[in-house]
C-alpha positions as CSV (number, residue, x, y, z in Angstrom):
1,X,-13.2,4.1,15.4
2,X,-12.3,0.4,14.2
3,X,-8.8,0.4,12.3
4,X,-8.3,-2.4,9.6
5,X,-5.0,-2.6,8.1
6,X,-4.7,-5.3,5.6
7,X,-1.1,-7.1,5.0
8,X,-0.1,-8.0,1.6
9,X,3.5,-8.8,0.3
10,X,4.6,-9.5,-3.5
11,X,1.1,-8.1,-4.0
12,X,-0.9,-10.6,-2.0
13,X,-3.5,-10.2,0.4
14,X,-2.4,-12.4,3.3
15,X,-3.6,-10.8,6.6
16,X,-4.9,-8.3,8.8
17,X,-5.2,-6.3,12.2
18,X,-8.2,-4.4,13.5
19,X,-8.0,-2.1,16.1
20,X,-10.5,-0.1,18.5
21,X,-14.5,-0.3,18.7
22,X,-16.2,1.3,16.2
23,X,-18.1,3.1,18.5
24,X,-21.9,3.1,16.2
25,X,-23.4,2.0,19.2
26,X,-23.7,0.5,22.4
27,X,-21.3,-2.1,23.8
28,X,-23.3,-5.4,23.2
29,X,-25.3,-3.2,20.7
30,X,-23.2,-2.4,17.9
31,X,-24.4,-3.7,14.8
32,X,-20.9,-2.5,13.2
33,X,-18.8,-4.5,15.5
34,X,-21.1,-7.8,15.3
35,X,-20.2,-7.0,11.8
36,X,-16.8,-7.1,12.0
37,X,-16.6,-10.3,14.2
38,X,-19.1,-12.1,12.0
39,X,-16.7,-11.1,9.0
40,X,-13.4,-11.9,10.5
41,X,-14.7,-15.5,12.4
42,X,-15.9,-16.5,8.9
43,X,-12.5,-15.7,7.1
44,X,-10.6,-17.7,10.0
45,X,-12.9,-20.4,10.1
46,X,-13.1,-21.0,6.0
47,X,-9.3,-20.8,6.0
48,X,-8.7,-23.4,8.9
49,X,-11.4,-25.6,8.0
50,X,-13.0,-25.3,4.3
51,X,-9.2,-24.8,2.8
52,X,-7.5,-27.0,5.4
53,X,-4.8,-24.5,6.2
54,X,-2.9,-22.9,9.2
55,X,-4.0,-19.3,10.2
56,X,-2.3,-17.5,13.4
57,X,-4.8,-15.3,14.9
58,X,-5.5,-13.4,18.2
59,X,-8.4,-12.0,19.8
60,X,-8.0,-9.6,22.1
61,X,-11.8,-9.6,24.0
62,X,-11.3,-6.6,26.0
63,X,-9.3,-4.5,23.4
64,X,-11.1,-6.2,20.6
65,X,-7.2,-5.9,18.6
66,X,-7.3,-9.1,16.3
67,X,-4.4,-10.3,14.5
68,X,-4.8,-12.6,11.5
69,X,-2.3,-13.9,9.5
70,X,-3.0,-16.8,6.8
71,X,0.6,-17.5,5.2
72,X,-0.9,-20.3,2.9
73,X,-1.8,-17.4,0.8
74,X,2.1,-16.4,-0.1
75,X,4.0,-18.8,-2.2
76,X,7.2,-19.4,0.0
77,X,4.8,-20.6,2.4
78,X,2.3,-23.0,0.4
79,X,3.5,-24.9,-3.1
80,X,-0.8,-25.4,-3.4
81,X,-1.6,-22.3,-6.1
82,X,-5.3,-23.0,-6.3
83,X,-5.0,-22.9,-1.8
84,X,-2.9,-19.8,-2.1
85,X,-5.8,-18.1,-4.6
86,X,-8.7,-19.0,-2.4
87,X,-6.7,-17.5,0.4
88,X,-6.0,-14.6,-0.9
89,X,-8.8,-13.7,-2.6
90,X,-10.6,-14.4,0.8
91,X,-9.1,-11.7,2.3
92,X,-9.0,-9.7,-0.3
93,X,-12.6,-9.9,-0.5
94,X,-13.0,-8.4,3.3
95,X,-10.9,-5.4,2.1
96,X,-13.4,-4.5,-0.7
97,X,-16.4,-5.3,1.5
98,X,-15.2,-2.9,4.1
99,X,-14.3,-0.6,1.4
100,X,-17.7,-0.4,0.4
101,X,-18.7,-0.2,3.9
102,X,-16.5,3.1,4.3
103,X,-19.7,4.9,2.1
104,X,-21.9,4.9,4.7
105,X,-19.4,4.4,8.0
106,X,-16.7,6.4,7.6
107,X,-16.6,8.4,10.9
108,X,-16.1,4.5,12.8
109,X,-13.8,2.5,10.3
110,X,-10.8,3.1,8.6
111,X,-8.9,0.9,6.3
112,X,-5.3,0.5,5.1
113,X,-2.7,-1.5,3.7
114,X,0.6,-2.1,3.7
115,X,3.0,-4.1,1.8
116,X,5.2,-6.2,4.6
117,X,5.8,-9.7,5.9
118,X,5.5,-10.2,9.3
């Protein structure tokens, strides 16, 4: 099972950590997990590049453990509201996706969030 636990502080989406394979199929074969990876490349790429702002991340290959944190979606971090938006609705965005995706594939993800600044 893939864990996703989404960060959000003064009610901001602003990260996230996944944890564990899913375990739907195969290693090399599991259509979740390219899922997941396709999901979570797009969100750091579109935040470094499209929006032009920092995102800390690690990928953990063996473990597959990510770690991403976009700050430029928090206001203490980022005085740009219309960056901060797009940010955080990015994210926020993945949380409903794999929300919806908890229908169908509930025995290999679980999602979460809590309210913290790391």
């Amino acid at each position: 099972m893939t864990k996703i636990v989404f960060y959000k502080w003064d009610n901001v989406f602003y990260g996230f950590s996944e944890q564990g394979h899913t375990g739907y199929g195969e290693s090399g074969d599991d259509v979740l997990c390219a899922a997941l990876s396709a999901m979570t490349m797009l969100i750091i790429n579109t935040i470094e590049v499209a929006y032009a702002s920092d995102v800390n991340y690690t990928i953990d290959e063996e473990t597959t453990d990510i770690k991403v944190v976009a700050h430029g979606a928090l206001k203490d971090f980022c005085e740009d509201e219309c960056k901060r938006y797009a940010i955080s609705g990015l994210i926020q965005a993945y949380y409903y996706q794999l929300n919806d995706m908890l229908e169908e594939y509930y025995d290999f993800l679980d999602v979460d969030v809590v309210e913290e600044l790391i």
